[in-house]
C-alpha positions as CSV (number, residue, x, y, z in Angstrom):
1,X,-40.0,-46.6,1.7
2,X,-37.4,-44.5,2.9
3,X,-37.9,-41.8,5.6
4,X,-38.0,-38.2,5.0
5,X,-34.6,-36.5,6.0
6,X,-34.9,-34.4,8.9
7,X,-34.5,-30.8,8.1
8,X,-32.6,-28.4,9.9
9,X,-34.7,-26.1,12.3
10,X,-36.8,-23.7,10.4
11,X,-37.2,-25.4,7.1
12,X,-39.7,-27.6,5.8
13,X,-39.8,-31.6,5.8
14,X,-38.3,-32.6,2.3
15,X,-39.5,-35.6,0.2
16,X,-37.5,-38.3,0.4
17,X,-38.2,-40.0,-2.8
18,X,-36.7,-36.6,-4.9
19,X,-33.7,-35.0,-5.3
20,X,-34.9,-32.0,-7.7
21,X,-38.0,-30.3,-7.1
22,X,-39.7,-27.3,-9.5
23,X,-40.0,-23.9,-7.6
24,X,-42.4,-21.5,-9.4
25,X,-40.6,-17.9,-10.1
26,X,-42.5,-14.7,-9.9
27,X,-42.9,-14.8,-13.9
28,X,-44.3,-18.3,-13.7
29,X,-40.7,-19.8,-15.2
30,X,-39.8,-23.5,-13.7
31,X,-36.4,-23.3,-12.0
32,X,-35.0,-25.9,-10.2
33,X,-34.4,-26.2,-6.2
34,X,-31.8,-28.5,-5.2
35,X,-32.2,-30.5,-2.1
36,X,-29.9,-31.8,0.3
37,X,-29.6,-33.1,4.2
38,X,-29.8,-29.5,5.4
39,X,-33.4,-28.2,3.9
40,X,-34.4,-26.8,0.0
41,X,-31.7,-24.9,-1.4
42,X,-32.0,-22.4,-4.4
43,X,-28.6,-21.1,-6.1
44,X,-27.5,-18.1,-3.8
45,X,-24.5,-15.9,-3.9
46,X,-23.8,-14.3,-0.7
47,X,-21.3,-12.0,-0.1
48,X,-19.4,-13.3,2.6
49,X,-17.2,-10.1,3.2
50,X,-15.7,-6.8,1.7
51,X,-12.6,-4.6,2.2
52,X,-13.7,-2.0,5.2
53,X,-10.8,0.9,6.3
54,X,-8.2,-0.2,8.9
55,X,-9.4,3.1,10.7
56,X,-13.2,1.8,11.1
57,X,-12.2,-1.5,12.6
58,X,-9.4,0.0,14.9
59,X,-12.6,2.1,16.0
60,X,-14.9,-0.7,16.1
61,X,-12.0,-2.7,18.2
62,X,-11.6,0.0,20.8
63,X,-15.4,0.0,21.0
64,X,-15.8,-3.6,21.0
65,X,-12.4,-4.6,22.4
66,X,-14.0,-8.7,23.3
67,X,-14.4,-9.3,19.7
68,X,-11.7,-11.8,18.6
69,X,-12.7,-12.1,15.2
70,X,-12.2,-9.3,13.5
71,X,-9.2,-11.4,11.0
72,X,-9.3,-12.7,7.7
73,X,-8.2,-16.3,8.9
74,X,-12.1,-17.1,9.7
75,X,-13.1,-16.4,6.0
76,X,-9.8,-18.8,5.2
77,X,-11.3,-21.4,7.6
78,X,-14.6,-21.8,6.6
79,X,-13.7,-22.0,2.8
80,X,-11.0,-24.6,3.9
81,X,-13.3,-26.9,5.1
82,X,-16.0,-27.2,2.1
83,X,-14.5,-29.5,0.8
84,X,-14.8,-32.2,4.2
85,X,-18.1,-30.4,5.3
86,X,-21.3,-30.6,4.4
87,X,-22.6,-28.0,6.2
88,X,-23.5,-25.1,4.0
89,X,-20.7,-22.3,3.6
90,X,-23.0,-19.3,5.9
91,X,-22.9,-21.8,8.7
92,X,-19.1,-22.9,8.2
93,X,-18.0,-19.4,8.3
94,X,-20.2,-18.9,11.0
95,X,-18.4,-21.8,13.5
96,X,-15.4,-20.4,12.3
97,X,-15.6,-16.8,13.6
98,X,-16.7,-18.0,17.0
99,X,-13.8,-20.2,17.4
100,X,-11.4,-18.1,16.2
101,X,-8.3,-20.2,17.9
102,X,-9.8,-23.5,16.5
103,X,-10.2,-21.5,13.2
104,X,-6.2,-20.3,13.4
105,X,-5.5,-24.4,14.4
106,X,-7.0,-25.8,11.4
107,X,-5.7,-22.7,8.9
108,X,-1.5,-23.9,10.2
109,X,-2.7,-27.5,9.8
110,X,-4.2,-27.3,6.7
111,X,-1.9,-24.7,4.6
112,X,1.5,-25.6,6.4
113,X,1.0,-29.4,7.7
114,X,-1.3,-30.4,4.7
115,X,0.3,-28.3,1.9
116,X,-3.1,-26.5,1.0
117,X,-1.3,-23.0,0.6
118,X,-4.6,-22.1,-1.4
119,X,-6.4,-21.5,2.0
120,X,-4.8,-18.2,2.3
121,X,-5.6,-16.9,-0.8
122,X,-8.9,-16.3,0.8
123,X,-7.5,-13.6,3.6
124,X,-6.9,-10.5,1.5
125,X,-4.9,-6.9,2.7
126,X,-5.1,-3.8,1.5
127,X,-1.9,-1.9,2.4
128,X,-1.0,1.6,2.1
129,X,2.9,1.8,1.2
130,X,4.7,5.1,1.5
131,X,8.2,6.6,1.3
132,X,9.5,4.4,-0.9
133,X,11.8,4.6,-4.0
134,X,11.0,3.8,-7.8
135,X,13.5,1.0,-7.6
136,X,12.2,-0.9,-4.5
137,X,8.5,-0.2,-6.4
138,X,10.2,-2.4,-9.1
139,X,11.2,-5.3,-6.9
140,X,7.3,-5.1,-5.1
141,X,5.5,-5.1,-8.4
142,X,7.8,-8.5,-9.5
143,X,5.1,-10.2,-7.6
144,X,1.9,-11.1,-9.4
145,X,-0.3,-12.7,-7.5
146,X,-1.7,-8.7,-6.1
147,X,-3.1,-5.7,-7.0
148,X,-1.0,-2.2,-7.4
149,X,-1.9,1.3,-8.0
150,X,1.1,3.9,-7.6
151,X,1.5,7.6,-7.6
152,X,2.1,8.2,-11.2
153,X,5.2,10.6,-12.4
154,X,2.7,11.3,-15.7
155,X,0.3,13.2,-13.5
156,X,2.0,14.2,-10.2
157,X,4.7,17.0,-10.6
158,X,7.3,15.6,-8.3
159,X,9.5,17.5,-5.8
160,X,12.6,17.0,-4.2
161,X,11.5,13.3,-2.1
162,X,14.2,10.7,-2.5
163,X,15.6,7.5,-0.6
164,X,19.1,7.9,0.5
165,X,20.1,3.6,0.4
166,X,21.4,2.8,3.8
167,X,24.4,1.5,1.7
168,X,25.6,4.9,-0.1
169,X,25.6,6.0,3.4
170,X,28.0,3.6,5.0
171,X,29.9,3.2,1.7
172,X,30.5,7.2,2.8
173,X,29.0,8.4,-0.2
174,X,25.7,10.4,0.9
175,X,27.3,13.9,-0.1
176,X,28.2,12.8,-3.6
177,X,24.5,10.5,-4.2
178,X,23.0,13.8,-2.8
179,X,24.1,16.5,-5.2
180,X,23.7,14.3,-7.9
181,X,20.2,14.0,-7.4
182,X,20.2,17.5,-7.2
183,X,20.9,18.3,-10.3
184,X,18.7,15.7,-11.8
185,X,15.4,17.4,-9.5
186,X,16.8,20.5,-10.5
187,X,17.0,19.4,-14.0
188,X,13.7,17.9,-14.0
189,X,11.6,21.2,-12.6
190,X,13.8,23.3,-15.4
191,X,12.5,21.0,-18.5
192,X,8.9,20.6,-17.0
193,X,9.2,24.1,-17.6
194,X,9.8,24.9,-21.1
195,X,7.8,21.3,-22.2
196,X,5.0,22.7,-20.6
197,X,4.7,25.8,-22.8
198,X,6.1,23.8,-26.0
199,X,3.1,21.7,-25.6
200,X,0.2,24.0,-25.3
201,X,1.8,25.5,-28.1
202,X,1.8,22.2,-30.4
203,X,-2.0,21.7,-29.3
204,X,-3.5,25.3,-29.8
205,X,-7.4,23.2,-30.1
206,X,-6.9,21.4,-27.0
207,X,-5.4,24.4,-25.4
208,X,-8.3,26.5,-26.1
209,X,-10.3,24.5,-23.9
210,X,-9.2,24.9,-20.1
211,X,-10.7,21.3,-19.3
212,X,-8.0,20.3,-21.3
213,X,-4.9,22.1,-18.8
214,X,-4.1,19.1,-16.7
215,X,-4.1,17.0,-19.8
216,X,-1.4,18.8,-21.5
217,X,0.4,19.5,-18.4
218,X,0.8,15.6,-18.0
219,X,2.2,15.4,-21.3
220,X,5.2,17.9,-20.3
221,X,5.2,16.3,-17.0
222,X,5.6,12.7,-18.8
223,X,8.5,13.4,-20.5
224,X,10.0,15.7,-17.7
225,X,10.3,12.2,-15.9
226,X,12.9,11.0,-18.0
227,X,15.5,12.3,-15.6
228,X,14.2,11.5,-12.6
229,X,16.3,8.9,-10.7
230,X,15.4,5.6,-9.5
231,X,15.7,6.8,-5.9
232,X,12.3,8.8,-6.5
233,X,10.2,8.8,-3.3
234,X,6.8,7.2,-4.4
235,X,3.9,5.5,-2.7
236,X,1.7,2.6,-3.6
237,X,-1.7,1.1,-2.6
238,X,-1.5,-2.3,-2.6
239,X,-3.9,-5.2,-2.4
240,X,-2.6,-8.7,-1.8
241,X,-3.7,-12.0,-0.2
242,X,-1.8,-13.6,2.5
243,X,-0.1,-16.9,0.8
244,X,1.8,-13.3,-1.7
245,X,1.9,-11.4,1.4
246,X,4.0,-14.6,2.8
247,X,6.0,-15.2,-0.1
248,X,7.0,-11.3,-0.7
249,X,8.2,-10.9,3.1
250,X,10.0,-14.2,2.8
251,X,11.8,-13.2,-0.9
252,X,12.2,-9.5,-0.2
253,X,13.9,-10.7,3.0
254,X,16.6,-12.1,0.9
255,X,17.1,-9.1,-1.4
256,X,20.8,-7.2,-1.0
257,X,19.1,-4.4,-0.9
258,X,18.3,-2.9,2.3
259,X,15.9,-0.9,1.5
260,X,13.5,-4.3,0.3
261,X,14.4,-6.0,3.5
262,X,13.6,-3.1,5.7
263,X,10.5,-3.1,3.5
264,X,9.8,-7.1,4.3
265,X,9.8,-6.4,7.8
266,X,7.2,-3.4,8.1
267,X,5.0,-5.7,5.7
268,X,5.4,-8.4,8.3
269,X,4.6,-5.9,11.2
270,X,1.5,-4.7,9.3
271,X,-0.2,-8.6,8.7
272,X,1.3,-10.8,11.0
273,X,-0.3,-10.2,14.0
274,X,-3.9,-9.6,11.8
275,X,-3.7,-13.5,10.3
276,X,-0.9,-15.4,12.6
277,X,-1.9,-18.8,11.3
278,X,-1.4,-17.8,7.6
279,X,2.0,-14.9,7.8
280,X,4.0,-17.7,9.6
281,X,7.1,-18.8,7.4
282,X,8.7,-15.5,6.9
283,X,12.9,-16.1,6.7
284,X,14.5,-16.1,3.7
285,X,15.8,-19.9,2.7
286,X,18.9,-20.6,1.1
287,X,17.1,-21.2,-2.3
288,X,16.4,-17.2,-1.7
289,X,19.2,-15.9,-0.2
290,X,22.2,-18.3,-2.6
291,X,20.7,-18.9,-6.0
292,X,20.8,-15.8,-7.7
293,X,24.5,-15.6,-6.4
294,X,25.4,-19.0,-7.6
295,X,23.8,-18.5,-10.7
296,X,25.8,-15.6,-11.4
297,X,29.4,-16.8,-10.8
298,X,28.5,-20.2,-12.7
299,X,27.6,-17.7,-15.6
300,X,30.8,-16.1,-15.1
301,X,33.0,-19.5,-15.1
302,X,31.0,-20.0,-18.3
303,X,31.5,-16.9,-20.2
304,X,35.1,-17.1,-19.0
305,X,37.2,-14.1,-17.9
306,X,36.7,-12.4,-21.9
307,X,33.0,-12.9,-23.1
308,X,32.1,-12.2,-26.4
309,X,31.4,-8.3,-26.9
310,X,27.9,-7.2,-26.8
311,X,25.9,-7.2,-30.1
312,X,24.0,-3.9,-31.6
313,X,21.3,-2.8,-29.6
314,X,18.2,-4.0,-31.0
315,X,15.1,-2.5,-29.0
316,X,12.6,-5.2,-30.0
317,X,14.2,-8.4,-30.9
318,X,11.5,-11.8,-31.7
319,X,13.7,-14.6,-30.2
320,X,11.3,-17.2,-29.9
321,X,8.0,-18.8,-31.7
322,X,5.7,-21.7,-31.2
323,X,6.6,-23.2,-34.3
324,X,3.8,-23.7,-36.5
325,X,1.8,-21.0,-34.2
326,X,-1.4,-20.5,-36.9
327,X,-2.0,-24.3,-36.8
328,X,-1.7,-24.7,-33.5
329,X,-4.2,-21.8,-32.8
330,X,-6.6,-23.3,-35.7
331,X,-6.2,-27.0,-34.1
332,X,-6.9,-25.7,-30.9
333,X,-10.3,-24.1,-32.0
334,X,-11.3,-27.3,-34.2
335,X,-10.7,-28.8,-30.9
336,X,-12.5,-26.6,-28.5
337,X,-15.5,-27.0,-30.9
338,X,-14.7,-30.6,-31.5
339,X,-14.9,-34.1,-29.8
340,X,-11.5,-35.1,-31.6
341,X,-8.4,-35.1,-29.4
342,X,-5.8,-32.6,-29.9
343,X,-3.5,-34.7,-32.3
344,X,-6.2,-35.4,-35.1
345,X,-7.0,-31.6,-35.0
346,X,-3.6,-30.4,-35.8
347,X,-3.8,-32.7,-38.8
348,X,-6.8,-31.6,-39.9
349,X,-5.5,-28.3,-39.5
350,X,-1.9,-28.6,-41.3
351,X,-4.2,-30.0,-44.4
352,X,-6.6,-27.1,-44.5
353,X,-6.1,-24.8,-47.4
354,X,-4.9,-21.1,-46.6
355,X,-8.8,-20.1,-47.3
356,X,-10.0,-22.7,-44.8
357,X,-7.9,-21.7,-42.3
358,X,-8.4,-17.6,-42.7
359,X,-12.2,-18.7,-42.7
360,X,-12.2,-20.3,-39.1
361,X,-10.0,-17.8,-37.6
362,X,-12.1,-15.2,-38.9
363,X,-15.1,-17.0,-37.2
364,X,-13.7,-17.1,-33.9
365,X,-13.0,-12.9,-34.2
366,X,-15.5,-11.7,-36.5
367,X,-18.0,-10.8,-33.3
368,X,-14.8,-8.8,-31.6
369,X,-14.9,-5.5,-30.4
370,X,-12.2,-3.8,-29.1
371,X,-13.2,-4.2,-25.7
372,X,-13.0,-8.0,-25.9
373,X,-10.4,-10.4,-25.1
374,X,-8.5,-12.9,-28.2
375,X,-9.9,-16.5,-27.7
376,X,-8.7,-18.2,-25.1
377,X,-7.3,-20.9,-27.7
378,X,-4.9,-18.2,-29.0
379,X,-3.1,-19.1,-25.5
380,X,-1.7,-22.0,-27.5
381,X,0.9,-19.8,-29.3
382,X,3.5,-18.0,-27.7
383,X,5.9,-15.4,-28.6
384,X,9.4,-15.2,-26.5
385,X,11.1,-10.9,-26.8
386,X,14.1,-9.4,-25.6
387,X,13.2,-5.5,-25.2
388,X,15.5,-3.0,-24.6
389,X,13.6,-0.9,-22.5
390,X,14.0,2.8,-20.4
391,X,13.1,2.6,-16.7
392,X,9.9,4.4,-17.9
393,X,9.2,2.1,-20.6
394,X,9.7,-0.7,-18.3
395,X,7.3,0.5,-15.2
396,X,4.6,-0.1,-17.4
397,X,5.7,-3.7,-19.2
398,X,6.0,-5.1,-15.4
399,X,2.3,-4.5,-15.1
400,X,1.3,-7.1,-17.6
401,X,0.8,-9.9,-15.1
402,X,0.1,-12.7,-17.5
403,X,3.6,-12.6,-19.4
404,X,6.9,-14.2,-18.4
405,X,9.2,-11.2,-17.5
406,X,12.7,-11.7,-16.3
407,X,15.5,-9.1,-16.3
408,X,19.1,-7.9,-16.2
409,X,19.9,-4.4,-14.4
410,X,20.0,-1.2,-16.0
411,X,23.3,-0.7,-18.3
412,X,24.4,2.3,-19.1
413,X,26.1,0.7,-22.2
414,X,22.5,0.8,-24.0
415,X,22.0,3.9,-24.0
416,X,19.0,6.6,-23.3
417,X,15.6,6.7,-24.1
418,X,15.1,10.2,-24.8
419,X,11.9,12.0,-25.4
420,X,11.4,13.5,-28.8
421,X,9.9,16.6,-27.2
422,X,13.1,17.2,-25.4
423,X,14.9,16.9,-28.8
424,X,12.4,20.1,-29.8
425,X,12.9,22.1,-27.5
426,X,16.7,22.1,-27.6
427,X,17.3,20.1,-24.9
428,X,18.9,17.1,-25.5
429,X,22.6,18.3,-25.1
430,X,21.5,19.3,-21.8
431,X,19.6,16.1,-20.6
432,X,22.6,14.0,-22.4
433,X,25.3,16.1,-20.4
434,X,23.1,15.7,-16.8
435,X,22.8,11.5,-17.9
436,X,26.6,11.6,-18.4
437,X,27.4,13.0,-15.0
438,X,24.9,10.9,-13.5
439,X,27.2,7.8,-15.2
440,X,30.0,9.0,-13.2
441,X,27.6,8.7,-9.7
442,X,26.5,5.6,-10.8
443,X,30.7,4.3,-11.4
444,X,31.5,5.3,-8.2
445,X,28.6,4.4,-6.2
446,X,29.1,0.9,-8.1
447,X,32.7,0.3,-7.1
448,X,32.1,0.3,-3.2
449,X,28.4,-0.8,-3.5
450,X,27.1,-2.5,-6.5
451,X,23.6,-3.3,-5.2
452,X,22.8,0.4,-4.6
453,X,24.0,1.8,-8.2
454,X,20.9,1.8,-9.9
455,X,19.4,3.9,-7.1
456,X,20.7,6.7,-9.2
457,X,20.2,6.3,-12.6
458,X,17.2,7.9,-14.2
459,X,14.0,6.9,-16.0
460,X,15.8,7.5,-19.7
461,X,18.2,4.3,-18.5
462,X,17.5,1.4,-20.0
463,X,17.5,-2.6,-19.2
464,X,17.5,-5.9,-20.8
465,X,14.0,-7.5,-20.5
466,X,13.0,-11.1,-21.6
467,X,9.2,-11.3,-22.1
468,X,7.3,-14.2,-22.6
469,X,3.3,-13.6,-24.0
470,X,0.9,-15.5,-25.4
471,X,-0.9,-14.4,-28.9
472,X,-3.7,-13.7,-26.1
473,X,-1.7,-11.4,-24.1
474,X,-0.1,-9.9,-27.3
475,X,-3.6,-8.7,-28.2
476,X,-4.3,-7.5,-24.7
477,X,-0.9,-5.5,-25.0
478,X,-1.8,-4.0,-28.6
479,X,-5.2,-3.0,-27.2
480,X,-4.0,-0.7,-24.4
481,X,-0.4,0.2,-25.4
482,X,-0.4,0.2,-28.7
483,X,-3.2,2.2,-28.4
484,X,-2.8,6.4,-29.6
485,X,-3.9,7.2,-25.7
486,X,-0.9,5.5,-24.5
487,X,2.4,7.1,-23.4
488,X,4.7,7.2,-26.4
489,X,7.5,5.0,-25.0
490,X,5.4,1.8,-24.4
491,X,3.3,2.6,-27.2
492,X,6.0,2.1,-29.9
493,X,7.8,-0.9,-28.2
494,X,4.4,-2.2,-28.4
495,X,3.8,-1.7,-31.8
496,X,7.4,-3.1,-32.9
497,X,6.2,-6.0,-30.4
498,X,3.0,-6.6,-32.8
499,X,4.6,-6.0,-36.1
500,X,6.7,-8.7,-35.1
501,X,4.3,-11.1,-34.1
502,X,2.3,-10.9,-36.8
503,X,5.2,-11.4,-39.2
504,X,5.2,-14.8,-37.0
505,X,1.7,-15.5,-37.0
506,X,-0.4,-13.8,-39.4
507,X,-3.2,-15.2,-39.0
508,X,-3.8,-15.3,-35.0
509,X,-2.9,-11.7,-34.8
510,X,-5.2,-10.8,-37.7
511,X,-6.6,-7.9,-35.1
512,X,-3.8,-7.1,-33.0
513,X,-3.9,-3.4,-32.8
514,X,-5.0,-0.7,-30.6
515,X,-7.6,0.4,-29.5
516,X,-8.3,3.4,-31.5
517,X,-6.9,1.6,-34.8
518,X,-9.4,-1.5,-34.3
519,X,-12.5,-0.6,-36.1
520,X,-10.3,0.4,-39.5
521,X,-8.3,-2.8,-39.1
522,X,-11.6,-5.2,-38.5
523,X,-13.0,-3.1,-41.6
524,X,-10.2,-3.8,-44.1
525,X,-9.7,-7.6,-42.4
526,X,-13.9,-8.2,-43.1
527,X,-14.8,-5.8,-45.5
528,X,-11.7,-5.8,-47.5
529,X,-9.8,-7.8,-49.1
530,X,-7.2,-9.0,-46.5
């Protein structure tokens, strides 16, 4: 018979002739208590760590100043090495913050000799980033991998904060970038002040109620934005691990913008020193630095010195469809529900009848809410859009992580986005005029320094936006910007978005709407006759 493994100090001598023993809960319930080499284990979830202020460790540091391990990298190098130890994780983490150089060691062999870059997922920042402008913000946020919360121009009434690029200086244009953001601040204060009246007098309930004041202010303020430039002063809190952090201070390092390389090295000053053996490959490579470069004189070679002319704006354009997408979805349920493979479920699925097939999809949403998330089979279908988008519409698109965005810069050529209250109130002449004069800025500032341009064009400027979702993400898009709570700009790409899509695929996007149109639509879809 075989001997009883030795338990670790402190526990009791285990069976050897079981692997599984019953435990007896406080209700009297069986549950299970699985045993290894190290003693009776019951399921546990311990937290292992949580974000504390830099302020309260710098304290605790000064107070404690022989502590070494105050750094992510332990919490890296005790989750590396699960998967070669069998020591449980509490003691792992354990070794690792009292061997904080063996810890660091093992983190650069195992991410950067081994190719584990995974490891430093675990080590986690939150950074404060401040005194920067809308357009950098843009360039941050491309990175999705991290969490982002930024001072918002729909409920901060903004002043006269704006980054002058280090490249409008030397390109000895500061005076002329200067007054022309002048008169767009000027500009902005002016219209916030007759939306803000024009509002509370369109909303005489809500206005009756003074809860309601900072509601209706944010509406004027929303659409004051619209001629705010892209040189805005703003501030982010940011939460990131450190295989992003690496990545951003690497790509940003590349940018020809100097106001996202400046920005790469106070984000390397601020984590390098805190996790060493996971910040550690930081220069820009040629892939970073040449291919967006190459790319664009190939393109040029291509199109020749006289491209076609540019076709008629079209502000939500479908350009791509799974082919097929209902099947696919329907074939993807049968098969999640299934033991068939994949091939003999879209057969199945191509033979079912149009009843058949509105009968399983509406058994996979018929328990929705609007709080819940499409089916993860509905990831199966994909929808490719080209949006032409305002800088405003646009700061809120980038926030959907899970699509595929890629861009071109902002074109004057496609015209403004302008708010129908400014229209109201008589302004539009007047915020058309300021957008042409801006137009001139932005010619001249492009002429001597095309990387800087956009710095002043405004939130009304619009972009060229390539977006890639799946039916899934579609509905997560209906559900908070098609939505009537959202901000008007987003909320009617997003609705053009839908319409679209469900010309495409009917059936998967049977309850694609927003949140405050979701009961209606799940009553006509189940009650109905739809």
């Amino acid at each position: 018979m075989r001997q009883a493994i030795q338990p670790m100090p402190g526990t009791a001598p285990i069976p050897a002739d079981k692997n599984l023993l019953p435990s007896a809960k406080a209700d009297g319930n069986v549950m299970p208590v699985r045993i290894n080499r190290w003693g009776w284990m019951k399921m546990k979830v311990i937290l292992a760590g949580h974000n504390i202020d830099q302020e309260i460790i710098r304290e605790f540091r000064e107070e404690h100043p022989e502590r070494q391990d105050l750094t992510p990298e332990t919490v890296a190098a005790a989750y590396a090495r699960i998967s070669r130890y069998p020591r449980p994780v509490t003691e792992l983490r354990a070794i690792a913050r009292g061997e904080v150089e063996k810890a660091r060691a093992s983190n650069r062999n195992i991410v950067f000799e081994m190719g584990h870059s995974s490891i430093a997922e675990h080590a986690v920042f939150n950074l404060d980033v401040l005194a920067v402008s809308r357009l950098l913000v843009e360039e941050i946020e491309r990175f999705r991998l991290a969490s982002y919360t930024e001072k918002s121009q729909r409920y901060v009434l903004f002043q006269d904060d704006f980054v002058i690029p280090a490249e409008v200086r030397e390109a000895g244009l500061e005076e002329t970038f200067v007054a022309a953001i002048r008169r767009q601040n000027g500009f902005y204060h002016g219209l916030y002040e007759k939306l803000r009246p024009w509002v509370f007098d369109r909303n005489p309930e809500l206005a009756a109620d003074p809860k309601n004041r900072g509601l209706l202010e944010g509406w004027a303020k929303e659409d004051a934005r619209y001629c705010l430039p892209l040189a805005t002063e703003t501030q982010l809190g940011m939460t990131v691990n450190a295989r992003t952090v690496e990545l951003m201070i690497r790509r940003l390092a590349a940018s020809p913008l100097a106001e996202a390389r400046d920005y790469s090295r106070n984000l390397f000053d601020a984590t390098h020193a805190v996790a060493p053996s996971l910040v550690r490959y930081t220069e820009p490579t040629p892939y970073d630095l040449e291919t967006l470069a190459a790319l664009r004189k190939e393109t040029a070679r291509i199109l020749g010195r006289s491209p076609a002319g540019k076709e008629d704006v079209d502000l939500v354009r479908l350009v791509d469809v799974t082919p097929e997408a209902d099947e696919k979805v329907l074939a993807a349920l049968l098969h999640s529900a299934s033991d068939l493979p994949f091939a003999g479920c879209l057969e199945i699925a191509a033979r079912m009848n149009r009843e058949e097939k509105g009968s399983l999809i509406k058994t996979a949403l018929r328990r929705m809410k609007a709080y819940d998330a499409a089916p993860r089979e509905f990831e199966q279908a994909a929808l490719t859009f080209e949006l032409v988008i305002s800088a405003t519409c646009f700061a809120q698109v980038k926030r959907h992580r899970m699509a595929g965005i890629t861009v071109q810069g902002y074109d004057p050529g496609l015209g403004l986005t302008v708010p129908p209250a400014v229209t109201e109130i008589g302004m539009e002449g007047a915020f058309r005029e300021l957008c042409a004069r801006t137009e001139e800025t932005w010619e001249e500032i492009r002429r001597r320094s095309p990387a800087a341009a956009p710095y002043i064009l405004t939130n009304a400027h619009r972009r060229r936006v390539l977006m890639r979702v799946s039916a899934r993400e579609l509905y997560h898009l209906a559900r908070v910007r098609a939505d009537g709570h959202a901000q008007w700009d987003i909320r009617e790409t997003a609705a053009r978005m839908v319409a679209r899509g469900q010309e495409a695929m009917p059936l998967t996007l049977l309850l694609a709407a927003g949140k405050d149109g979701f009961d209606a639509l799940y009553t006509r879809v189940f009650d109905g006759n739809t």
